[in-house]
N, C-alpha and C positions, 0 to 999 in steps of 0.2 A: 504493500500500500504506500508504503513512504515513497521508493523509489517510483513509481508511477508517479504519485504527487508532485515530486522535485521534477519527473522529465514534464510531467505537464505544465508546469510553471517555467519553468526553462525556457520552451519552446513556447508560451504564449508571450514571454519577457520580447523573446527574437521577433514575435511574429506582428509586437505592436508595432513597429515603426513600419511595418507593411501594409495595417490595414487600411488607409486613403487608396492605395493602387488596389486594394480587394476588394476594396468596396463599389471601384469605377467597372469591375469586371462582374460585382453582382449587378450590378445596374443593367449591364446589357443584356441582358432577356427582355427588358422591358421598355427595350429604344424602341422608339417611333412612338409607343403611346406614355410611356412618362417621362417625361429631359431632365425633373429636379425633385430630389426628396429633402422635408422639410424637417424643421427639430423645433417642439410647440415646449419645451420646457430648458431653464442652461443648461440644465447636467445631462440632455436625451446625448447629444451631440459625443461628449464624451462614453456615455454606456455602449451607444451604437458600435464606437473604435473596439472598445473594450468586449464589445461580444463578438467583433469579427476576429481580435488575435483572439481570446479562447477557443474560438474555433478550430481556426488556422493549427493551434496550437496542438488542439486535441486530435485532429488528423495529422500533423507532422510525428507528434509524443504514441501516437495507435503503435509502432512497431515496437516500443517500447512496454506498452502494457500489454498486449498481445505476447510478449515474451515471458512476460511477469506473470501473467497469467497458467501460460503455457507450462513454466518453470515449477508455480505453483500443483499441478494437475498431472505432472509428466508420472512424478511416482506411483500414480495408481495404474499406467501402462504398462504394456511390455520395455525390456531391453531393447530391443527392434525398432519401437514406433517413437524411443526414445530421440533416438539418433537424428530424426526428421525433423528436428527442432527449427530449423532455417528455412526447409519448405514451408511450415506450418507458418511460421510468418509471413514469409514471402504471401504464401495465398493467400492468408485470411487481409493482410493491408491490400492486396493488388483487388480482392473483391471490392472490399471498402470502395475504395477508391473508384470502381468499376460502378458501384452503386451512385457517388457522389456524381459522376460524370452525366450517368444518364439522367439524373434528376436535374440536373444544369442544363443538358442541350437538349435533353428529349420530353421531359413532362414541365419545366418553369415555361418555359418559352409558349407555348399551348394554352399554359393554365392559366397565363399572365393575360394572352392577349382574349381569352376567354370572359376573365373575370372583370379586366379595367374597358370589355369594350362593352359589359355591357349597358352601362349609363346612355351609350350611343352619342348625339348631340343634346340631350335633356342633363346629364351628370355628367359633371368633369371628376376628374383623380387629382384631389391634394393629398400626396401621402405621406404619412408620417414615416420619417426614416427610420427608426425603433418597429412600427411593426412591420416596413417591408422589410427589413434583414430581418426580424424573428421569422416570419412569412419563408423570405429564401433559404437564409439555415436550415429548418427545421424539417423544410422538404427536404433536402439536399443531403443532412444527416438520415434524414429514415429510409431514403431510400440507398443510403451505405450499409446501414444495420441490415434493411431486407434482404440486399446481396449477400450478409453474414450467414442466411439461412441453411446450406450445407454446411458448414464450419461448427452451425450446433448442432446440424444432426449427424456429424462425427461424433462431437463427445457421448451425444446420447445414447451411438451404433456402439461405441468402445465399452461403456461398459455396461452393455445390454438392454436397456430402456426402449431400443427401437429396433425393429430389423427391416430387411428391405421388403418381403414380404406382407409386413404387418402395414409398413406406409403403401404399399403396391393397391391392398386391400380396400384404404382409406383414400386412397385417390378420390373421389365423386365426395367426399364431406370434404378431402383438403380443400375443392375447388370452391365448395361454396364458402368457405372461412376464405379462402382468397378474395373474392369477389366482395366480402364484407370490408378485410382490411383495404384494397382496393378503394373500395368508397369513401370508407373512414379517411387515409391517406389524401385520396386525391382530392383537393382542396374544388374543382369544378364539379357540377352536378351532370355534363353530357357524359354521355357515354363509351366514346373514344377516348375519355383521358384516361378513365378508368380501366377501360381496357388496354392501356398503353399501361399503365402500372401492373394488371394482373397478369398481362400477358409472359414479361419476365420473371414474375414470381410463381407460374405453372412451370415455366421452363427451371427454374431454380429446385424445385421440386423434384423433379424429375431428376436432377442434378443428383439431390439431396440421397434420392433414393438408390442410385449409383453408388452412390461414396457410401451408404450403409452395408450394400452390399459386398462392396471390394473393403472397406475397413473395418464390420461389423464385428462385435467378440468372439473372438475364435481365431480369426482370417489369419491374422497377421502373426498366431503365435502359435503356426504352424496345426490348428483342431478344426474339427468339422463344425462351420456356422448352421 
């Protein structure tokens, strides 16, 4: 816990003098329909900076707790799956990451010009800069987490909680708990965004139920799953 704490603060310390240039690159999803975001109180201005390096932070300092965690968890594995320690980070940050992206260029950009067009010419967008960075964040973080989705159902496969069988079964309930987070997530009510969000979290699935298979308890330590 400590050392995650220290690399998180480390890494949001480095990450503040960055957030004015992150902040001009959260904004571009939302070029052509908003040019300027506003701060209705002194201190929003400052909190805004302040929430974009903990961000920054928190995705730079991830291979760091991802290790920490790993490091934590590794003892109840095998000798064997020990070893894989450098994969397991490598994947689990390059999902992350995989997940932050596609919520950047593939669901903000959609959600954006969804949401602030629909006023038309009757409502204009005064936006407050505090909620559109919570707004872009918070998408942008959950749909990192969502790509985590095989990475937890390894731990689950490893030490027998799941097998690929039992998700294979459960496919037709996963989908419809997809389609619920789906909606929950996607900040739009049409039905193309939504399925722009579930569609990679069927696939992830499916993923999931792979890596239970190939890592399930047993596999890796040479016994019949």
């Amino acid at each position: 816990m400590l050392v995650c704490l220290a690399a998180l603060c480390a890494a949001t310390a480095l990450c503040a003098p960055l957030a004015p240039r992150v902040l001009k690159i959260l904004k571009i999803p939302a070029a052509g329909v908003v040019t300027q975001l506003y701060y209705f109180s002194p201190e929003e201005a400052f909190l805004v900076y302040m929430r974009i390096a903990f961000s920054c932070g928190l995705i730079a300092s991830l291979p760091v707790i991802i290790y920490s965690l790993w490091h934590f968890l590794a003892p109840a594995f095998a000798d064997r799956l020990r070893l894989r320690t450098g994969f397991f980070v490598a994947a689990s940050f390059l999902a992350f990451l995989a997940g932050n992206l596609f919520g950047y260029y593939l669901l903000l950009p959609s959600s954006l010009r969804f949401l602030l067009g629909i006023g038309n010419s009757e409502l204009y967008p005064l936006l407050s800069a505090s909620r559109y960075i919570s707004f872009v964040i918070g998408l942008i973080l959950a749909c990192g987490v969502i790509f985590l989705m095989p990475v937890f159902i390894f731990f689950l496969a490893r030490v027998g909680f799941v097998t690929a069988p039992f998700l294979r079964r459960r496919y037709p309930y996963a989908l419809v708990v997809i389609l619920i987070i789906a909606a929950i997530i996607t900040p739009t009510t049409d039905v193309f965004n939504m399925l722009l969000v579930a569609a990679p979290m069927a696939a992830l699935y499916e993923v999931s139920i792979w890596v239970a298979y190939f890592f399930g308890k047993g596999r890796l330590d040479g016994q019949v799953s």
